[in-house]
C-alpha positions as CSV (number, residue, x, y, z in Angstrom):
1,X,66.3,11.0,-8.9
2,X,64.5,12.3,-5.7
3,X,65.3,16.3,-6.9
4,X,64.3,15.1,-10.4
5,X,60.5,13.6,-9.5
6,X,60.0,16.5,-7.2
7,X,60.2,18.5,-10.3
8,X,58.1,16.6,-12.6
9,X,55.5,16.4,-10.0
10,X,55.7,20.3,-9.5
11,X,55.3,20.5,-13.3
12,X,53.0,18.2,-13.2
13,X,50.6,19.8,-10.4
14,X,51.1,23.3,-12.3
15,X,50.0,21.8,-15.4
16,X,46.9,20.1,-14.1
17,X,45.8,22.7,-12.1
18,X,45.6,25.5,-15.1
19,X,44.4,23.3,-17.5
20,X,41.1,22.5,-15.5
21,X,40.9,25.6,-13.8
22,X,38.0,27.9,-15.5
23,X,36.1,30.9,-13.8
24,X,32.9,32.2,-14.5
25,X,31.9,35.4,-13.9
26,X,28.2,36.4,-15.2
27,X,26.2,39.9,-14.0
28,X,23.5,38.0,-11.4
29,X,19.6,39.8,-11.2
30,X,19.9,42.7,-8.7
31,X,17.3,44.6,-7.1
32,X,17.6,47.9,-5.4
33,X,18.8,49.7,-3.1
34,X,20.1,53.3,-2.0
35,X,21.3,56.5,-3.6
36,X,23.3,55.4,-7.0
37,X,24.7,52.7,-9.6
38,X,27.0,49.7,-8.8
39,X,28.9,47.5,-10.5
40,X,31.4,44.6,-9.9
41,X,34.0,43.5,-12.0
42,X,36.8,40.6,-11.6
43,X,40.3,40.3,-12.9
44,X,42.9,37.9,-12.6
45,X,46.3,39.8,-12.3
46,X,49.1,37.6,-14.0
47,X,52.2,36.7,-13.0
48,X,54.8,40.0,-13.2
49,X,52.1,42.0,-14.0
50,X,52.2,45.2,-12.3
51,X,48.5,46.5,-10.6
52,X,47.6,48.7,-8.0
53,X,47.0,47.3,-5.1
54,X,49.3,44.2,-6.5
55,X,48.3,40.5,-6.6
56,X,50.9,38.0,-6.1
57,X,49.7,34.6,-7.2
58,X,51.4,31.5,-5.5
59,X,54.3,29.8,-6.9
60,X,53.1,26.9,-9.1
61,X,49.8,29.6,-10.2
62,X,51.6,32.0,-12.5
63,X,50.6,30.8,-15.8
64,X,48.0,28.8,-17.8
65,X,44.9,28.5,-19.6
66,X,41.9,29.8,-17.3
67,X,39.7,32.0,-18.4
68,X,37.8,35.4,-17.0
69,X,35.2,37.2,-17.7
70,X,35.1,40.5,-16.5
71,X,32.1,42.7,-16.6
72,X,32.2,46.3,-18.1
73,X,30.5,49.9,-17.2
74,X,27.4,48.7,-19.5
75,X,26.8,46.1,-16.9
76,X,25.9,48.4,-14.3
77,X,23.4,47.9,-11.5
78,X,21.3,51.0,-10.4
79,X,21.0,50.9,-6.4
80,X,19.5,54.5,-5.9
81,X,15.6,55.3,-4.8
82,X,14.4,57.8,-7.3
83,X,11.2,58.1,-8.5
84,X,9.1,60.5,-11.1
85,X,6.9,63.2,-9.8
86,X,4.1,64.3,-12.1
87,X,2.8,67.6,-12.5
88,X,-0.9,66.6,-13.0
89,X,-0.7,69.0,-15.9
90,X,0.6,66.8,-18.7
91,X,3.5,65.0,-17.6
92,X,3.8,60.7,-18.3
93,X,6.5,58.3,-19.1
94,X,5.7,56.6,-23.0
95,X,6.4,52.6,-23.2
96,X,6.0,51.7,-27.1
97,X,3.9,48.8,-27.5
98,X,5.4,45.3,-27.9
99,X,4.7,41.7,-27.6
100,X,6.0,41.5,-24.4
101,X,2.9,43.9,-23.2
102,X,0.2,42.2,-25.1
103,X,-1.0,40.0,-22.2
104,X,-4.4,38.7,-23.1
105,X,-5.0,36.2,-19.8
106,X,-3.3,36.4,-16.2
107,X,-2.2,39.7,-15.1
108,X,-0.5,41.7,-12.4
109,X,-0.1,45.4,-12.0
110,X,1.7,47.4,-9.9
111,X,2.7,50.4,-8.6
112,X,4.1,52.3,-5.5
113,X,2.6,55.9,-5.9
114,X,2.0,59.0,-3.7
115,X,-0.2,61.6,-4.7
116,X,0.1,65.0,-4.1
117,X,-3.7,66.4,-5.3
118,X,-6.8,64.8,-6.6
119,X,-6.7,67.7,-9.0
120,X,-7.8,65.5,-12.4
121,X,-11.1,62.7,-12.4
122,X,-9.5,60.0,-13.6
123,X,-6.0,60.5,-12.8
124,X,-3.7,57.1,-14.8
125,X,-1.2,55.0,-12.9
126,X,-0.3,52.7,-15.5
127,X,-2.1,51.9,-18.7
128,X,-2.3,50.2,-21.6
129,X,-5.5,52.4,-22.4
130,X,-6.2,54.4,-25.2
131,X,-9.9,55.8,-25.2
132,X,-9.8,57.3,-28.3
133,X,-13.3,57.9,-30.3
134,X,-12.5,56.7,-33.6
135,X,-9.9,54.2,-32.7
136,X,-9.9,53.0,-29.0
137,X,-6.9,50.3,-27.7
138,X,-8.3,49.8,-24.3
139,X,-6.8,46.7,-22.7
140,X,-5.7,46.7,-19.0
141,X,-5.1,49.9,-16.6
142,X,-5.0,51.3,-13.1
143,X,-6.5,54.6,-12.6
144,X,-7.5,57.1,-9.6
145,X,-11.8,57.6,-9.8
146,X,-12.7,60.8,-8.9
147,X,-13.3,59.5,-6.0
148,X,-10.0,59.3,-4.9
149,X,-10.2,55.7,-5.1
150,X,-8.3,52.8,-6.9
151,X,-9.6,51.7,-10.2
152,X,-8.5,48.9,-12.4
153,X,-10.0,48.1,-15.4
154,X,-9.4,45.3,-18.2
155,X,-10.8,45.1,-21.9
156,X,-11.7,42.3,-24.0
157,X,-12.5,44.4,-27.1
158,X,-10.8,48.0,-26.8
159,X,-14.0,49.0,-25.3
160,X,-15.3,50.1,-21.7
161,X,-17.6,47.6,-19.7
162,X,-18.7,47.9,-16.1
163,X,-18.3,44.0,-15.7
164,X,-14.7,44.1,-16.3
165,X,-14.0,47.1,-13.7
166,X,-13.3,47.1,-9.8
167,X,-12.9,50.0,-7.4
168,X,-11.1,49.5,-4.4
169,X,-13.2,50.7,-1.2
170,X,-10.5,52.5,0.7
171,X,-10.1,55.7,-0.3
172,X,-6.9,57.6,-0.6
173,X,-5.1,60.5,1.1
174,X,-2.5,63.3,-0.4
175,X,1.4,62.9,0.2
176,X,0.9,59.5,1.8
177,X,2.9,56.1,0.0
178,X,0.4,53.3,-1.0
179,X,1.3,50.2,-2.5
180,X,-1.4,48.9,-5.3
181,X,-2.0,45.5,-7.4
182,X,-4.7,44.8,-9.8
183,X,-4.6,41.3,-10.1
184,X,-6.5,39.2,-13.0
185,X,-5.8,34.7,-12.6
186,X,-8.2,34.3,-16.0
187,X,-11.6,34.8,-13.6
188,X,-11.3,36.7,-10.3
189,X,-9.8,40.6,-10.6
190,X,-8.6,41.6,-7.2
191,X,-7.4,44.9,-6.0
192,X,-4.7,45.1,-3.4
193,X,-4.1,47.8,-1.3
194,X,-0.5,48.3,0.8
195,X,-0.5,44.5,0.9
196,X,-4.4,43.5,1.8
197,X,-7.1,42.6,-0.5
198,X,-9.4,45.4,-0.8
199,X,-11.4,44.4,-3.2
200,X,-12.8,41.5,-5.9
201,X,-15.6,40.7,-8.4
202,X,-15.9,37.8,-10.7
203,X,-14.8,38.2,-15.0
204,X,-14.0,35.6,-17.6
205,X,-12.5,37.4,-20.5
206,X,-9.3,37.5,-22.7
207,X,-7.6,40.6,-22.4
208,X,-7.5,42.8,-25.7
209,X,-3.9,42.9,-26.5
210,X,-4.6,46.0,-29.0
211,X,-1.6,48.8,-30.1
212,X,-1.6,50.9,-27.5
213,X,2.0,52.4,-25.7
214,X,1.8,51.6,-22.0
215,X,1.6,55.3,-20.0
216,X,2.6,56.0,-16.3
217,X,1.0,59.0,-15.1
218,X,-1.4,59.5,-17.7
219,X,-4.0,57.5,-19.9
220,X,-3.8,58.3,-23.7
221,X,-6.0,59.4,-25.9
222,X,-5.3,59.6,-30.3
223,X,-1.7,58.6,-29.0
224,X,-1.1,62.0,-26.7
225,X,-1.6,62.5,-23.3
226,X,-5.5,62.8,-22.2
227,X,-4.5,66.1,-20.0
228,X,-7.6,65.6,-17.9
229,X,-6.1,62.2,-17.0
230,X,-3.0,62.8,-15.9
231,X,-1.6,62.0,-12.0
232,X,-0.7,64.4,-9.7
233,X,2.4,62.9,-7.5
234,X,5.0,60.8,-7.6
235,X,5.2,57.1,-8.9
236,X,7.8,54.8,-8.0
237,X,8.5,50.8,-8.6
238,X,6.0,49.8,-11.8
239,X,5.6,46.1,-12.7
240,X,4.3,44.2,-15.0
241,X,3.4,40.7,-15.0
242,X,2.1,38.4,-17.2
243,X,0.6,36.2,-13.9
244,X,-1.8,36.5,-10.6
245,X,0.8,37.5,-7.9
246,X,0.2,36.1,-5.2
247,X,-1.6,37.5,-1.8
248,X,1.2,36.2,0.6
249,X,3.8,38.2,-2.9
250,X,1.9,41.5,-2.3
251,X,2.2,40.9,1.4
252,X,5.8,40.4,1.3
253,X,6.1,43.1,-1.2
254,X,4.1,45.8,1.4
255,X,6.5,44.2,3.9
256,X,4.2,46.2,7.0
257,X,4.9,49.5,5.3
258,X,8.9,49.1,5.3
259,X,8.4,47.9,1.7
260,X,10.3,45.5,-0.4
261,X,12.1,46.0,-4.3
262,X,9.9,44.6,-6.8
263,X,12.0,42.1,-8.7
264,X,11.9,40.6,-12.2
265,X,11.7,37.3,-12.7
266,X,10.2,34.7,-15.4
267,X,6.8,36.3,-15.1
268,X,7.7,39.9,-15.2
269,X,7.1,41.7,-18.7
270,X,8.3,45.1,-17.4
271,X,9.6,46.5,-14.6
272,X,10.7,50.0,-14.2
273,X,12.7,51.2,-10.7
274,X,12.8,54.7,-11.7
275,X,16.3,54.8,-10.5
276,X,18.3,56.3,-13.2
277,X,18.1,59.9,-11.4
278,X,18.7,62.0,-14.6
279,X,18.3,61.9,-18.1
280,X,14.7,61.9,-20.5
281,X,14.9,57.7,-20.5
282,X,13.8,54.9,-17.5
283,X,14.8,51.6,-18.3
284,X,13.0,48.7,-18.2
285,X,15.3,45.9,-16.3
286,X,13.9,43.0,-18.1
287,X,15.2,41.6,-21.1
288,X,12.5,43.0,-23.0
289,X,13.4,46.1,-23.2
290,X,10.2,48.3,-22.8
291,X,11.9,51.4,-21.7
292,X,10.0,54.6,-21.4
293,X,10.4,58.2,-22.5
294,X,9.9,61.0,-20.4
295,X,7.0,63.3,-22.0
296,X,6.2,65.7,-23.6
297,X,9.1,67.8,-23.9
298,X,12.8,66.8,-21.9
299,X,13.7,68.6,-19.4
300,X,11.2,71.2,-19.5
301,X,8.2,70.0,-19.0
302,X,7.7,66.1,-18.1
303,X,8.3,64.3,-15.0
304,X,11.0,65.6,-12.4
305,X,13.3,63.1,-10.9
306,X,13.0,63.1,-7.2
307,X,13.8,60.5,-4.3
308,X,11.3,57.5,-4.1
309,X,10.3,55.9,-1.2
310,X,12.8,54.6,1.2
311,X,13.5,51.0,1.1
312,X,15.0,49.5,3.9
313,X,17.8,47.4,2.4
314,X,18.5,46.0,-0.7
315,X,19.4,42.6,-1.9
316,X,21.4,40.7,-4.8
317,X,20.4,37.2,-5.1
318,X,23.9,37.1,-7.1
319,X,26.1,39.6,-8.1
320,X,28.8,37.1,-9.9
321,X,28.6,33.4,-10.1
322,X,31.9,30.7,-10.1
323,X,31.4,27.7,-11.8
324,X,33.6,24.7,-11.3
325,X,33.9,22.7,-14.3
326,X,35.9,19.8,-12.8
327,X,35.2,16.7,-11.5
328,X,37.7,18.0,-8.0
329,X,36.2,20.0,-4.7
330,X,37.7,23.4,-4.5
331,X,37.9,25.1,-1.2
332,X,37.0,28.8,-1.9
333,X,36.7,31.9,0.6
334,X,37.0,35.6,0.1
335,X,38.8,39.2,1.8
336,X,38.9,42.1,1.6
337,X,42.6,43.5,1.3
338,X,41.3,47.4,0.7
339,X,38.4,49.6,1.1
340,X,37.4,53.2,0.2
341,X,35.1,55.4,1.5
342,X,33.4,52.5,3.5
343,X,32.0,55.1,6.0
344,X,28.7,55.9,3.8
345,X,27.5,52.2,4.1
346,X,25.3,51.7,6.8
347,X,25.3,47.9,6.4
348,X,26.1,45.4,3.3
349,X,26.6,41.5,3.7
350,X,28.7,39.8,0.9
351,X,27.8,35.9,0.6
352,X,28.9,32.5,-1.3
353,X,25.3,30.5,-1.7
354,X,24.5,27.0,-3.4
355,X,21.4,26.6,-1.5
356,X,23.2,27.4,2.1
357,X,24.6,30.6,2.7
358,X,27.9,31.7,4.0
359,X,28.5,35.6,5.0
360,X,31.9,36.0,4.1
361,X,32.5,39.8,4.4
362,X,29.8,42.2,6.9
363,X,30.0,46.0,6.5
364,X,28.2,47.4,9.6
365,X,27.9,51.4,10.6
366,X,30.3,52.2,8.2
367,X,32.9,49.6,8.9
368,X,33.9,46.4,7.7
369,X,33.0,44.2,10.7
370,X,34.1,41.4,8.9
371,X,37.0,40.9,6.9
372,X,37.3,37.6,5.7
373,X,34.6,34.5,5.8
374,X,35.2,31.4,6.3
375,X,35.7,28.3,3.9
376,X,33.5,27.0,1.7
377,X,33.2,23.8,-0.4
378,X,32.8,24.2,-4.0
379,X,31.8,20.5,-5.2
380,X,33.4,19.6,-8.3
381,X,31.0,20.2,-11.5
382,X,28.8,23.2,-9.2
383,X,28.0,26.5,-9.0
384,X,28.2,28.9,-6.4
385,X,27.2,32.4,-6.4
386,X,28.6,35.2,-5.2
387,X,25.4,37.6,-3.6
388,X,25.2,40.6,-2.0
389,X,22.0,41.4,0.9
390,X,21.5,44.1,3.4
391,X,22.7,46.9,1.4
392,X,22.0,49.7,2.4
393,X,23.6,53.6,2.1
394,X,23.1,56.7,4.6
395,X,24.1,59.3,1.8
396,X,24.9,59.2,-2.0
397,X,29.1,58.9,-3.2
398,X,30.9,55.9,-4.4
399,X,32.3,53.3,-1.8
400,X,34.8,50.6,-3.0
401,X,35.2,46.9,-0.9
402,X,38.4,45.1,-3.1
403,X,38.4,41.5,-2.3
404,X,40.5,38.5,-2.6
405,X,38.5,35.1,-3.9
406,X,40.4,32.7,-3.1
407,X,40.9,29.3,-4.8
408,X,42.6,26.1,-3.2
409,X,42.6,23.1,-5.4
410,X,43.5,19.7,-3.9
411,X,47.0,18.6,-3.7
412,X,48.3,22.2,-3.5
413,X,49.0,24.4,-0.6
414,X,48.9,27.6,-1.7
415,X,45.4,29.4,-2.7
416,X,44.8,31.3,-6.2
417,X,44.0,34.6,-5.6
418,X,41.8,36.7,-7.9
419,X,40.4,40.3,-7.3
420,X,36.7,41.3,-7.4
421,X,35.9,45.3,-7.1
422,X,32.7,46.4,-5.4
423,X,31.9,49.5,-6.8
424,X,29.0,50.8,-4.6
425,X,27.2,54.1,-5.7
């Protein structure tokens, strides 16, 4: 009878824990970091199943119904620092209009640029500006004055008026990174300069939202590059928002000239990294899609891609998330069993967060410091995300960290293993 319950029981436990068990594993918001693309994928190796490196899940844990989603090579994250350098001859990037760009009240703008000449009068940084003669689409822009100053400029009816344009009072210097924000909260424009407010005037107006494509590097005229308003430099990490940042979020963003990723989030229309390091297209990493075209021609004569500016780190706020759809506490933790090419990261931090943080795995001067973290509670009906901070590479190649998350459900003494790849490019 003894041998007989203690088999039921086993059944039983085996049973219950498959049956409740389901993973979750979603692509998280990444911003950026050095030289490359990464992506991370997870997969549960079953029972008998033959991998390389193996898994061996614990007795009672070879079969049942839970569920994984892995993600795939079009879930890629870019982590390089490109940028686009313009020629000042005729060179931009081309956005197509969309509804997501028609912002008519609060408005952010921004751009990391460095410019190589003042060789144009109005050089354009980003604009949705079209000062044609017959047909003008002016609506919000940032430009260069011929002054080698910051200018941005908003429209309420396509048109040009003096009330509705600042000019920062710092002027600018060749081959040197700045950090600029035109900012508009629905009566107060502000221009930011590498983190400080430079300058500010009063303006009540709603914003022309018009038909005109969004330009980097260039303002538009009749739909075509205005070639006597084109930028001369390189332009790296564009937003836009459909809100007034902040002056402690440009702050943070200037981060005392170290610099910080722009990020999207629930106010960000576009946002372009300029990371994709070949190819005629940069993509816009909202879900909006406003991805822009290299112009005129690919590859002959438009933009170059060429390394941005240097970023000290970069940070995940979640690269996967587990969700725990039971009413039972799971103890989870994760290790790293393998590694390749490890020597090329100068540091990376892998962490399980639900408002607290635990480092589970460290990567410091091109070792793993830290193999294994310690365990964490994973409350019954929660969340926890699995984030990556710190990252950070001292040349370009592809560096794998291959890690155990392990999964300990109550009444059972053995952990379910599962195997996460962090491919790091």
């Amino acid at each position: 009878m003894s041998r007989l319950k203690k088999s039921l029981d086993h059944k039983k436990i085996r049973r219950l824990i498959w049956l409740v068990l389901t993973l979750f594993v979603l692509l998280g918001y990444p911003l950026q970091s050095m030289a490359g693309s990464a992506y991370y994928s997870m997969v549960k190796q079953a029972y008998g199943t033959v991998s390389s490196p193996p898994v061996i899940l614990e007795e009672g844990n070879c079969s049942g119904t839970s569920t994984i989603y892995t993600n795939n090579t079009s879930a890629k994250v870019s982590v390089s620092n490109y940028a686009l350098d313009y020629d000042g001859s005729n060179d931009y990037v081309e956005v197509p209009d969309s509804a997501s760009l028609d912002i008519t009240d609060k408005i952010t703008i921004e751009a990391w640029i460095r410019p190589t000449a003042f060789s144009n009068q109005y050089p354009g940084i980003v604009c949705k500006w079209d000062w044609s003669g017959t047909n003008p689409q002016r609506s919000y822009s940032l430009y260069l004055t011929g002054y080698n100053k910051v200018w941005f400029m908003l429209s309420n009816d396509s048109l040009w008026h003096d009330e509705y344009s600042l000019q920062s009072s710092t002027v600018l210097s060749t081959n040197t990174w700045y950090y600029i924000a035109g900012v508009y909260n629905g009566s107060v424009m502000k221009l930011y300069i590498n983190g400080v407010k430079d300058a500010e005037k009063n303006a009540t107006l709603t914003i022309y939202s018009g038909t005109a494509k969004v330009s980097i590097g260039a303002s538009l005229k009749d739909g075509s590059v205005a070639t006597d308003e084109t930028f001369n430099g390189i332009i790296d990490e564009v937003r836009i928002s459909n809100v007034s940042r902040s002056a402690s979020e440009v702050s943070a963003n200037w981060n005392d000239g170290k610099g910080k990723r722009l990020e999207a989030d629930a106010n960000t229309v576009a946002l372009w990294h300029f990371d994709e390091g070949t190819g005629d297209t940069t993509y816009d990493k909202t879900a909006n899609n406003n991805n822009g075209t290299l112009k005129p021609t690919f590859p002959s004569d438009c933009p170059s891609w060429v390394n941005g500016f240097s970023f000290p780190t970069q940070t995940y706020d979640y690269v996967l998330k587990v969700v725990n759809q039971v009413a039972d506490n799971w103890t989870v933790n994760l290790k790293v069993y393998d590694s390749s090419n490890i020597g090329r990261l100068t540091n990376a931090t892998i962490s399980l967060h639900d408002g607290t943080t635990s480092d589970q795995i460290i990567v410091s001067g091109g070792s793993i410091t830290q193999s294994e973290g310690p365990l964490y509670n994973l409350a019954g009906n929660a969340t926890i995300y699995i984030s990556m901070s710190n990252l950070q590479a001292s040349t370009s190649g592809t560096s794998y960290i291959y890690v155990y998350l392990k999964i300990l459900v109550p009444d059972v003494s053995t952990y379910a293993k599962y195997i996460i790849t962090f491919e790091i490019t």
